[in-house]
Structure formats: structure tokens, C-alpha cells
N, C-alpha and C positions, 0 to 999 in steps of 0.2 A: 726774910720773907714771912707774910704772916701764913697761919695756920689756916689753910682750905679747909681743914675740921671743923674751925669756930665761926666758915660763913653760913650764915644763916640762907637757907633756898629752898627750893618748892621742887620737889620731885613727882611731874607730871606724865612720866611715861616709864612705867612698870607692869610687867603683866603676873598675874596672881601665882599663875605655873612657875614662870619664870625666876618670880624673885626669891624660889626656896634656896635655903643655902644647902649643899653639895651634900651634908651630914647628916641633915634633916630628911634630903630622900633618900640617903642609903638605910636609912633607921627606917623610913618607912615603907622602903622595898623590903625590908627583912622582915617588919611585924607582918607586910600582906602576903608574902610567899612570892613573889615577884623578880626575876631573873633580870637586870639593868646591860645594858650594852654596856660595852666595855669604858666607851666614850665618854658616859657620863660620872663615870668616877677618876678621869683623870683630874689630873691642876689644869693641863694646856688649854685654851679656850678653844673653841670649835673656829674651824676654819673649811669652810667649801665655799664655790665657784657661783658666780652668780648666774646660775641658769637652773632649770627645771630638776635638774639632777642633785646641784647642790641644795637645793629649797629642798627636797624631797627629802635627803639625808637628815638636813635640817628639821623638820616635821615629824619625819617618825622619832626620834632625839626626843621631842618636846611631846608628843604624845605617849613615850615610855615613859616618862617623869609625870605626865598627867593621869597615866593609868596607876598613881601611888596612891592619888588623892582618894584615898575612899571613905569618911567618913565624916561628922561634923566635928571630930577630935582635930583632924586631919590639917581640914579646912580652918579651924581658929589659928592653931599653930602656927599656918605661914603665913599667915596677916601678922601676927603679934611680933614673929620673929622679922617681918619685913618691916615693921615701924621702928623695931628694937633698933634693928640696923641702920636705916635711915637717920635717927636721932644720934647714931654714934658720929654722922658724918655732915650732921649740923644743918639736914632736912627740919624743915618746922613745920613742911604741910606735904604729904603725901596723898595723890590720887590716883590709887593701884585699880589696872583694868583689868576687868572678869569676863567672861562668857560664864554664868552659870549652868551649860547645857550640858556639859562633858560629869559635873559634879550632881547633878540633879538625879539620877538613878539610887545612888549610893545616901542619898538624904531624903527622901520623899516627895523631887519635883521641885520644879523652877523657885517657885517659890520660895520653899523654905532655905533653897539652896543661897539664893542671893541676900536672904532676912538672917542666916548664918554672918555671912562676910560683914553685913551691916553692924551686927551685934559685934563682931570682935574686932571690926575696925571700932568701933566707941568705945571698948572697953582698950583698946589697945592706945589710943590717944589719952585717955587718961591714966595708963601704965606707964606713957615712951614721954608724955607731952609733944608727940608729933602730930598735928591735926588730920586725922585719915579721911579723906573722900572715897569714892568708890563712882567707877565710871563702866557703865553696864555696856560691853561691845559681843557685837553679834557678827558673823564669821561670811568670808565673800565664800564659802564652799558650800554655804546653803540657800536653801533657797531665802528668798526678799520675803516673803510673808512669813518666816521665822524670824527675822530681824524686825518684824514688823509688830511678834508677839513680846521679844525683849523689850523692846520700845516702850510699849505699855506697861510693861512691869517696871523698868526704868521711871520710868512718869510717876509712878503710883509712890514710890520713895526716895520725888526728889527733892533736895534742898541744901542748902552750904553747908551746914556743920557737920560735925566729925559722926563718922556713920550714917552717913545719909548718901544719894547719889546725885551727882553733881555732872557728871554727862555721858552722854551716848557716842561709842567709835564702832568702827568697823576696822577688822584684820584680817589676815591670815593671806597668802599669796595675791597681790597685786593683780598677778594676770588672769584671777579668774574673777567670772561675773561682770554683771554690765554696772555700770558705776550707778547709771540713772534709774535701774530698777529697786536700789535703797533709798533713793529718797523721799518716799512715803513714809518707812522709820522715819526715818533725821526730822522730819517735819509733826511728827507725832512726837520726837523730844524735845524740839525747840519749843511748841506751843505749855509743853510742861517746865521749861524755861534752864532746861539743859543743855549743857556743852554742847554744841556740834565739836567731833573730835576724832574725825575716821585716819587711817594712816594712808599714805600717800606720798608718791615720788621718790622710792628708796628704792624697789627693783624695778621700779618703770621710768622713763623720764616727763618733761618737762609737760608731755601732751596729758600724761597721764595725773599731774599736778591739775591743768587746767580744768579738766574731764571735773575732777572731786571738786573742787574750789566751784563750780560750775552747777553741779546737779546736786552736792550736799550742805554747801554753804556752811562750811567748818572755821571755828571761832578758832580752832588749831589744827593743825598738822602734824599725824605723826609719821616723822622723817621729814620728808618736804626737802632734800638735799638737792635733789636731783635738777628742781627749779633753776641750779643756777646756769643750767645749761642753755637757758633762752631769757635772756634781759629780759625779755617782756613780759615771760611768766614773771620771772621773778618780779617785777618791778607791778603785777598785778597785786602779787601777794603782799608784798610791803603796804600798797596802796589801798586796800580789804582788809588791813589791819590782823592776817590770818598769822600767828605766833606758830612757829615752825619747835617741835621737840626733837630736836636733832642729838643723837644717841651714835657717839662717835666708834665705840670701838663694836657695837650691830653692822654699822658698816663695813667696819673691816672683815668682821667674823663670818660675814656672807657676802663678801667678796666683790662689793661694790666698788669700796676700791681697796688698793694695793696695801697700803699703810695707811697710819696717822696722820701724817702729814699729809695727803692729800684731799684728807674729808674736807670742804670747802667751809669752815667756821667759820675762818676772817672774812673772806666774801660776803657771806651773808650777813654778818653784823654791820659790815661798812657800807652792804645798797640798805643800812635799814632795818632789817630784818627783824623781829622782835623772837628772840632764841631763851629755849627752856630746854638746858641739857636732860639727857636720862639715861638709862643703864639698861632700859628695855628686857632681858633677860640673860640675869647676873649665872644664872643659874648653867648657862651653857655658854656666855663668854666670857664668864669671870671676869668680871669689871662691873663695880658699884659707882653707885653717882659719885663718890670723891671722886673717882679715877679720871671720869669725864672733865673734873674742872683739874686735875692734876696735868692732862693732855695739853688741856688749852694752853696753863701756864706753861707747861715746858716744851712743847711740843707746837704750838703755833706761835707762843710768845706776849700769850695775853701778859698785861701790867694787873697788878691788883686792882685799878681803880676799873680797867675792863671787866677782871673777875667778878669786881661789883658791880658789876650795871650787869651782866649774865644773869645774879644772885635775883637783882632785881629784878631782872624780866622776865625772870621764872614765876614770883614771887605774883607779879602783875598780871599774868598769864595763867593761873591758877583760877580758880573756883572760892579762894577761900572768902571767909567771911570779912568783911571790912577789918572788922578790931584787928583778927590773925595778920593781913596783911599788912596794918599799921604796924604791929608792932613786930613782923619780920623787917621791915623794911628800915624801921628805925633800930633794929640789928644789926644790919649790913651798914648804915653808917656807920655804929660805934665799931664793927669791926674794922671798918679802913680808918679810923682815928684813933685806933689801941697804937 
């Protein structure tokens, strides 16, 4: 079998909190004085219930690990080390999502907060040679006219190359806020010529795909699984051209479904689907993007030449600049012809 290390792919769903490695925030709970749940320095990846209770647990997890980040030493660190990583596992374009609001006290304000990430994602693509983008997302727990101030700060540094921001998403619990009341953002980043890229149909189902696909007009999907529960969504999305980052072992970690083998990959590749794996946040379920194409191969049974069209529809599904994409692309050939 060849080396999933040496395929060349686009890692389009990473969250900044997320993708620090385990070591990284123990050093950095210790430099701030900060007491860590016990949870987040296990190996076992996090596992709760896909309801209000399990999300909760989940959240306060990710907001202990985000109460580490305090400074702009902080904030370089897990960009550099997040390309470092990616580059080991044969990522060639990474587009890690921020919310700058949570880091913006500790650095002097939105701004300088997100002109941080920008800088050390550029300096980090030319250390890892992995192309870093940066996709500015603003949170369903706030209010729409905060997503509406991202938005414009998004705009202000957008563009393809490495350190620059390449699109605007919305996160954080599914079931809150009305869908249609962000789409004044999204329409403030598209006109700056950014991703549409909010997440969607992981703990909601197939209505709640339609709802986003509907009132944000997303070039992707983050999650998007849940679509395959109604053909017609589904066969909307195919047919919208909307690329789904579906991040197999988030679903298992928060309990959407049971196992592996249940997350519906094959399905979606076979109605069509245009799929861009991702590791979403390695940090609390330990599993990096190789793991996700590791699954596929052994665990749903992709063939390498499926693993390369995955590679590539990650790759196509990306932000990056033309040349980047040519010459990942003409990677993934020479990797199924080694």
C-alpha cells in the first residue's frame, strides 16, 4: 500500500484552539498558572452524547484549552506547530479557522489579534512549505451584528496566499441562533470575495443543511454529514456544487454516531459529493488529518485511486492559489504512479 504520508491534500477544517498539540497546552497551562480538567491531558479522545449535555461538556473542554492562549507568543506557536504537523502528514495547503474574539483582550483587540495569525501563518508556510490560509469565523452564541464586525475585518485581509484570509464560517452549537439572521455577514464576505464556509449538519439534520445552504450560500460545509439523511438535501448539495469537510472521527467524539464505520463517507462520495477530510480539533479527539484518510482506507475500504480523488477534492475545494493547486494536484498523480 502506498504511504497516506506522501499524499499530497488540503487540510480545510481545523480550528485554531483545536489543533494545539496536548504538550503544547500543558506547557502552556503551567507558564499561565492555570489548573486543566483532568480530560484534557488524557491520550483517550473525548467521547459524549450528542445532546445539550454532551455539547456542554464538550465546550467547556475547548474553552479550558482556549483560556491558555494568552499572548501573541501563544498565538504564533500553535499556527507554526499546526503547519509543522500538517506538513508531516503530506498537507500542502492548510486553512486553519479562528474566531479572533476570545484572543483579542490578551493582544490589544480584534485586530491585532487576527494580523497575529496572519503574520505567523506567512511565516509558517515559508518554515513547513505548507500553504497557510486563514478563515475568519464568528460564533452562532453571539449576537449576528458581531459576526457582521468579523466579517468586515475578514474583508479587509482577504486573499489566496499564504497569510491572508480566504473565508468566512460560522461555529459553535448548531442549535443555537437563527440561521438567517448571519446572512448579512456571509454577504459582506462574499462581496470581498471569500469563502462562504459556515458548519452545518453534524448535530442537526438534513433541515438544518437545507436552512444554511439556503440563507448562507456556503461554497462548503463544515460537517454536512447529516445531509444523507434526505436524498433531496443531499442531491441539492451535490447539485450547488457545496464541498462537504466531513471530519470523521468529530463525529464519533460527539456522538453522532456510534463508530467509524457508520460515518456515511461512501454514500456521500458515490451521490457525488465533493469531500474534503479534516481533523476538526485534534486537540480533544486525537486524530490528525492522516487518521481521517487512514479510516477511509481501512475502515470503509477506500482503494488508493479513491484516496486520490479525496486528495484531490480536498485540494479543489480549497482556497489556494492556482500554481498551489496545480502543483498539489500534479502530486497526487505522481503519488498513485510511485
Amino acid at each position: 500500500m502506498r504511504d497516506l504520508a506522501l499524499l499530497p491534500k488540503a487540510h480545510l477544517h481545523l480550528h485554531f484552539t483545536g489543533s494545539m498539540r496536548p504538550a503544547t497546552l500543558a506547557e502552556l497551562a503551567a507558564e499561565h498558572g492555570i489548573r486543566l480538567p483532568a480530560a484534557l491531558l488524557e491520550d483517550d479522545p473525548l467521547h459524549v452524547p450528542a445532546d445539550e449535555r454532551g455539547w456542554f461538556r464538550f465546550q467547556r473542554l475547548y474553552d479550558a484549552a482556549r483560556a491558555c492562549v494568552r499572548s501573541e507568543a501563544d498565538m504564533r506557536r500553535i499556527v507554526a506547530e499546526a503547519a509543522a504537523d500538517d506538513a508531516a502528514e503530506g498537507s500542502g495547503r492548510l486553512e486553519i479557522q479562528v474566531d479572533p474574539t476570545s484572543y483579542a483582550p490578551f493582544v490589544g483587540g480584534l485586530t491585532p489579534a487576527i494580523e497575529i495569525v496572519l503574520d505567523a501563518a506567512r511565516e509558517a508556510s515559508v518554515a513547513t512549505g505548507v500553504d497557510v490560509g486563514v478563515v475568519v469565523a464568528a460564533s452562532r452564541m453571539r449576537h449576528p451584528l458581531e459576526a457582521r464586525t468579523l466579517a468586515r475585518l475578514a474583508a479587509h485581509h482577504a486573499g489566496d496566499g499564504p497569510g491572508q484570509v480566504v473565508g468566512f464560517g460560522l461555529s459553535n452549537d448548531e442549535r443555537r441562533g437563527e440561521t438567517s439572521e448571519f446572512a448579512p455577514a456571509f454577504a459582506i464576505a462574499r462581496r470581498a470575495g471569500l469563502a462562504s464556509v459556515p458548519h452545518g449538519g453534524e448535530l442537526l439534520g438534513p433541515a438544518h443543511v437545507e436552512d444554511v445552504v439556503e440563507h448562507l450560500r456556503p461554497d462548503r460545509l463544515g460537517h454536512g454529514v447529516r445531509s444523507v439523511e434526505d436524498p433531496r438535501v443531499l442531491g441539492r448539495v451535490v447539485d450547488e456544487g457545496v464541498a462537504l469537510e466531513v471530519c470523521p472521527a468529530s463525529n464519533v467524539s460527539l456522538g453522532v454516531y456510534r463508530s467509524a464505520d457508520e460515518v456515511p463517507l461512501a454514500v456521500l462520495v458515490e451521490a457525488g459529493a465533493q469531500v474534503a477530510l479534516g481533523a476538526d480539533d485534534p486537540l480533544l479527539f486525537r486524530s490528525r488529518l492522516l487518521a481521517q484518510y487512514e479510516l477511509a482506507r481501512d475502515v470503509h475500504g477506500f482503494t488508493d485511486e479513491l484516496l486520490a480523488d479525496l486528495a484531490r477534492s480536498s485540494i479543489r475545494a480549497s482556497r489556494a492559489s492556482d500554481d498551489v493547486r496545480a502543483r498539489l494536484l500534479a502530486g497526487v498523480n505522481d503519488w498513485l504512479s510511485a
